[in-house]
MIVO-505491 format. One line per field, with one value per residue: residue in one letter; x negated, y, z negated of N, C-alpha, C in turn. Coordinates in Angstrom, 3 decimals, padded with zeros to 6 digits. Example, Ala and Ser with C-alpha at 12.3 -4.5 7.8 and 13.67 -1.06 7.14 Angstrom:
aa = a,s
n_c1 = -013.190,-012.850
n_c2 = -005.690,-002.250
n_c3 = -007.800,-007.080
ca_c1 = -012.300,-013.670
ca_c2 = -004.500,-001.060
ca_c3 = -007.800,-007.140
c_c1 = -013.200,-012.900
c_c2 = -003.300,000.030
c_c3 = -007.800,-007.870
end
This chain:
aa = x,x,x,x,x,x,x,x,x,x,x,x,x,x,x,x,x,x,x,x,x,x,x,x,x,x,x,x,x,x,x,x,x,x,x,x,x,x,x,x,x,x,x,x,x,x,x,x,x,x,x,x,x,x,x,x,x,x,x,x,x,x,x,x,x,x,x,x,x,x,x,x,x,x,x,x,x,x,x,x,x,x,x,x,x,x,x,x,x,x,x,x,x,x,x,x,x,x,x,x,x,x,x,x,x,x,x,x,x,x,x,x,x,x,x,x,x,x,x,x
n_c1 = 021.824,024.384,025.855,025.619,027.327,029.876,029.780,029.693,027.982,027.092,025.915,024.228,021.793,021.388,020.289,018.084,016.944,016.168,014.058,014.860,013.946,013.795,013.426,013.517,014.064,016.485,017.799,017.631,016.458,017.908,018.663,019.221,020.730,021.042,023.305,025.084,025.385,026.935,029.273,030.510,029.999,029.235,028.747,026.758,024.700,023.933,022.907,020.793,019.290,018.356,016.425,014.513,014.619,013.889,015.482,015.505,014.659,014.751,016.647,015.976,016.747,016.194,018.455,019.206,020.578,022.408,022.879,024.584,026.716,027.808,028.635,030.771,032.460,031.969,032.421,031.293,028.961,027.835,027.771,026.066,023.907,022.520,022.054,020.100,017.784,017.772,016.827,017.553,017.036,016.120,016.479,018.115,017.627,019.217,018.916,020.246,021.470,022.325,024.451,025.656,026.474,028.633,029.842,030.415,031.851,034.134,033.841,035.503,034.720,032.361,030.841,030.679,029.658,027.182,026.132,026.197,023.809,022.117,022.007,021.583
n_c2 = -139.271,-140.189,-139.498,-136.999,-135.868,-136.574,-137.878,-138.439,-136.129,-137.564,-140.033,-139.113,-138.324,-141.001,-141.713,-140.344,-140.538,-143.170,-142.343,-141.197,-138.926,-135.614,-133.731,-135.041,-135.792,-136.366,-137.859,-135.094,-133.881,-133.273,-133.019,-133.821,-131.273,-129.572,-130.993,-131.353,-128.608,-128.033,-129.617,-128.675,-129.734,-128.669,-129.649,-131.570,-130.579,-129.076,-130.579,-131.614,-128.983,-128.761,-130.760,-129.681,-129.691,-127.848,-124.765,-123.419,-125.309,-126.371,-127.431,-129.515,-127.566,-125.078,-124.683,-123.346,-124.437,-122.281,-121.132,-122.836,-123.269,-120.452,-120.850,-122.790,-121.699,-122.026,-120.775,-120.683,-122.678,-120.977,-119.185,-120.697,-120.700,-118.509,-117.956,-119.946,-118.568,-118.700,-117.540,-115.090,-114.260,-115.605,-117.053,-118.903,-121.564,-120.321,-117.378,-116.224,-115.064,-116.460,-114.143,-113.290,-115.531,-115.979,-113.449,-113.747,-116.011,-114.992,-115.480,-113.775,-113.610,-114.744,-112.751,-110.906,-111.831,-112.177,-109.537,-108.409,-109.172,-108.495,-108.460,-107.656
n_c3 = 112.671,113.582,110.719,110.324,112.433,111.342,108.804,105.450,102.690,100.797,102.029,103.682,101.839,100.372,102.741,103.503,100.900,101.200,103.342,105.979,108.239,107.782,109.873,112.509,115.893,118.384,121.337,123.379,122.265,120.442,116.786,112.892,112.050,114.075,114.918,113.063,112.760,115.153,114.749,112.499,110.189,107.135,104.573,105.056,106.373,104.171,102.744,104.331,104.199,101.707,101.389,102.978,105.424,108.786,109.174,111.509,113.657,116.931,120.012,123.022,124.811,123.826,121.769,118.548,115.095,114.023,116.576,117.480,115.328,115.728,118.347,118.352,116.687,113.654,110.748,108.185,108.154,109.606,107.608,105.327,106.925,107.282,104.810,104.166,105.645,108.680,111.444,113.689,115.683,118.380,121.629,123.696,126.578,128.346,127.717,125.860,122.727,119.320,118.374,121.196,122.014,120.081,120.839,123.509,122.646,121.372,118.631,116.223,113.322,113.141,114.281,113.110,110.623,111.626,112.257,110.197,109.221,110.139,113.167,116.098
ca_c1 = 022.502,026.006,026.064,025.201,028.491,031.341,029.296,029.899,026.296,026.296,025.544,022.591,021.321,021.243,019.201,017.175,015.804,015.085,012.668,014.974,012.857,014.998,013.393,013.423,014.641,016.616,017.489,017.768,015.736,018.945,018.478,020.396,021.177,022.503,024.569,025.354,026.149,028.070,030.294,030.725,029.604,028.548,027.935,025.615,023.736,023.205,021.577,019.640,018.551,017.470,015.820,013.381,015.038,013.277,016.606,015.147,014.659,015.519,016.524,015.521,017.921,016.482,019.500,019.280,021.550,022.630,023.588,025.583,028.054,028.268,029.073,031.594,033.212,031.967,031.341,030.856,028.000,026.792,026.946,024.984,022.305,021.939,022.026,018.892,016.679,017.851,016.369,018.578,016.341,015.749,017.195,018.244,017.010,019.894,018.608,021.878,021.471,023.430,025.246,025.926,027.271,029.592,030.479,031.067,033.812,035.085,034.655,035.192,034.215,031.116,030.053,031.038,028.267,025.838,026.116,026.127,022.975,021.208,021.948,021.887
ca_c2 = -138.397,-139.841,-138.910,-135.287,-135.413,-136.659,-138.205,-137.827,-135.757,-138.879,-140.982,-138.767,-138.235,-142.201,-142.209,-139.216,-141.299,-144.439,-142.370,-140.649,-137.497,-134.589,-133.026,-135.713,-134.836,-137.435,-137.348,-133.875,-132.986,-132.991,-132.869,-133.671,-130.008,-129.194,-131.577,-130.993,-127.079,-128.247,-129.724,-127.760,-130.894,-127.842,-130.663,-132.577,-129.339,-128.666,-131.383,-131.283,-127.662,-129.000,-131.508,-129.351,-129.217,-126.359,-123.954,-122.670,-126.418,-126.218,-129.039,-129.249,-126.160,-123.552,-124.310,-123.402,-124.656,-120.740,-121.164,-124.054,-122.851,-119.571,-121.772,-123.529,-120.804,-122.222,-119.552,-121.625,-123.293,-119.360,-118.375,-121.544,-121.038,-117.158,-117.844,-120.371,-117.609,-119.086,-116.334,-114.332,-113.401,-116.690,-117.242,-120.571,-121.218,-119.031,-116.303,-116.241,-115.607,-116.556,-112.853,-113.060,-116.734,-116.000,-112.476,-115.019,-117.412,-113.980,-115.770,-112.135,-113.611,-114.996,-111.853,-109.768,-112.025,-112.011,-108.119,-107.993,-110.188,-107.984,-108.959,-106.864
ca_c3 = 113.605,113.374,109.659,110.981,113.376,110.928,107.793,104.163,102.147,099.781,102.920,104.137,100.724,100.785,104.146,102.805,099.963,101.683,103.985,106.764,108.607,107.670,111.044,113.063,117.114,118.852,122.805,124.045,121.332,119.240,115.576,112.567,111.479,114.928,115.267,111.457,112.823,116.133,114.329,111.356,108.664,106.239,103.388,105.434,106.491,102.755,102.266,104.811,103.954,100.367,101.612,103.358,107.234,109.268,109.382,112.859,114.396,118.147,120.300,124.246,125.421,122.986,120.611,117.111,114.078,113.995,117.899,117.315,114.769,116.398,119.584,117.871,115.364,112.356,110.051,106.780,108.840,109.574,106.342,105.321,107.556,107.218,103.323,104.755,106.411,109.894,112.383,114.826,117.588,119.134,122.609,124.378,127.702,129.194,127.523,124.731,121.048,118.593,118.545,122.590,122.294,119.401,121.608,124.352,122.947,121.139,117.634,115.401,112.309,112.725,115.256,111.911,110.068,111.767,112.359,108.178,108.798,111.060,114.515,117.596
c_c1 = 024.017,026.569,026.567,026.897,029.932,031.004,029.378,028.074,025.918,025.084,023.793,022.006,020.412,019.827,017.930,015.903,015.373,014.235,013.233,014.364,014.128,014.683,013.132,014.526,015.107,016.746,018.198,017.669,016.834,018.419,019.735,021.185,021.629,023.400,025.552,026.853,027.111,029.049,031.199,031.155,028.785,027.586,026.956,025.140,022.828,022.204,020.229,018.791,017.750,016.797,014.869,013.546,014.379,014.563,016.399,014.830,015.516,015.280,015.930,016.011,017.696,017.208,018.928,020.366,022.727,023.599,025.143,026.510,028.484,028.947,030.898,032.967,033.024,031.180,031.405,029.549,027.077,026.564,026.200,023.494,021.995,021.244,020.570,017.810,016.797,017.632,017.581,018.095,016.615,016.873,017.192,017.542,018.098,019.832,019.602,021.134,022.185,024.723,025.899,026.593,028.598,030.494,031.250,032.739,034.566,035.532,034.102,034.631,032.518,030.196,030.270,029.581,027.554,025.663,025.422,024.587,021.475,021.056,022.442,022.084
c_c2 = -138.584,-139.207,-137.441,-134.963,-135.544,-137.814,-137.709,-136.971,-136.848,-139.946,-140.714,-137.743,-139.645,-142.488,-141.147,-139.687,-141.863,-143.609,-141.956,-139.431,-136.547,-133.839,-133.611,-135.641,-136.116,-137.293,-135.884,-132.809,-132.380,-133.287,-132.899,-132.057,-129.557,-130.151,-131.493,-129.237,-127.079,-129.166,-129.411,-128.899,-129.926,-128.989,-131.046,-131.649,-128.766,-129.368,-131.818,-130.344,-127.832,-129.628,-130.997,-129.297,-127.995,-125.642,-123.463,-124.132,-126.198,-127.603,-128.598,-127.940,-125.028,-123.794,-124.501,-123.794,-123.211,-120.788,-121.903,-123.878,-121.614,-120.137,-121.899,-123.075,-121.514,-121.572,-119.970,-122.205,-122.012,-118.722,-119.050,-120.921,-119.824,-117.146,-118.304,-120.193,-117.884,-117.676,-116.308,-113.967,-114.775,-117.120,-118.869,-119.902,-120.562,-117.624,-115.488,-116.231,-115.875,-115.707,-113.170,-114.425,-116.459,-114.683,-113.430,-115.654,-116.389,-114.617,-113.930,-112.536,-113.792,-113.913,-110.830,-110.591,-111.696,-110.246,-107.839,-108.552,-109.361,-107.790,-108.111,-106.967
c_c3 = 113.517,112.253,109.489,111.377,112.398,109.656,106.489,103.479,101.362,100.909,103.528,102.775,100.592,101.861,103.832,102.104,100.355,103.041,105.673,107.025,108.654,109.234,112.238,114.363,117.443,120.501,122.672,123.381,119.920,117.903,114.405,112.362,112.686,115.274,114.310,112.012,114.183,115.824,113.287,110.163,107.776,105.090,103.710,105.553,105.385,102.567,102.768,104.343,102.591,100.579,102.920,104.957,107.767,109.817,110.813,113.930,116.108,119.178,122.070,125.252,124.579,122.204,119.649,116.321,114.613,115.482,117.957,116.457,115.327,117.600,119.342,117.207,113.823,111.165,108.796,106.658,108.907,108.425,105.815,105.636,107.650,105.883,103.521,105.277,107.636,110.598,113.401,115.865,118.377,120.166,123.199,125.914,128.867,128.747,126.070,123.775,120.150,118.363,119.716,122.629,121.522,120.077,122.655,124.039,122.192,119.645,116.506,114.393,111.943,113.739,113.922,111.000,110.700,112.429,110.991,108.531,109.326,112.490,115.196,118.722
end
């Protein structure tokens, strides 16, 4: 998980091999790949995503990866995880999707992806 927040990909490549759970939830159902996408650690995200991460993983609040860089404005992270098949419907438990959060903090770029992506 710290890897996730401000970790190099060699490092969780490293933890990968020796037998870390790429989908493995920690408290509040956090996960590395959102914490990966709330902080916009694209590298580490990759490697998660090769290493077999469920791109749609949600932690105790409904959040998705997808949520969490939209959240954030990290549209390197959104194009990642669109490139990833990460789904667009899926609401948190305030009812928000990734579209309506990134409308929210008013980030244009990544409300311009995920438009290109499909999102209504």
């Amino acid at each position: 998980m710290r890897v996730a927040r401000a970790g190099g990909p060699d490092i969780a490549e490293i933890l990968i091999e020796n037998g870390a759970k790429v989908n493995f939830k920690g408290k509040d159902g956090a996960s590395a790949l959102t914490i990966a996408a709330e902080h916009g650690n694209t590298a580490v995200a990759r490697v998660l995503l090769v290493n077999g991460v469920n791109v749609n993983i949600r932690n105790d609040h409904g959040n998705t990866a997808l949520m969490y860089g939209a959240e954030y404005g990290h549209a390197e992270i959104v194009r990642l995880l669109l490139a990833a098949g990460a789904d667009l419907a899926p609401k948190d438990l305030d009812g928000e999707t990734a579209l309506m959060t990134a409308q929210r903090r008013g980030h244009l770029a990544i409300i311009q992806l995920l438009q290109q992506a499909g999102a209504r």
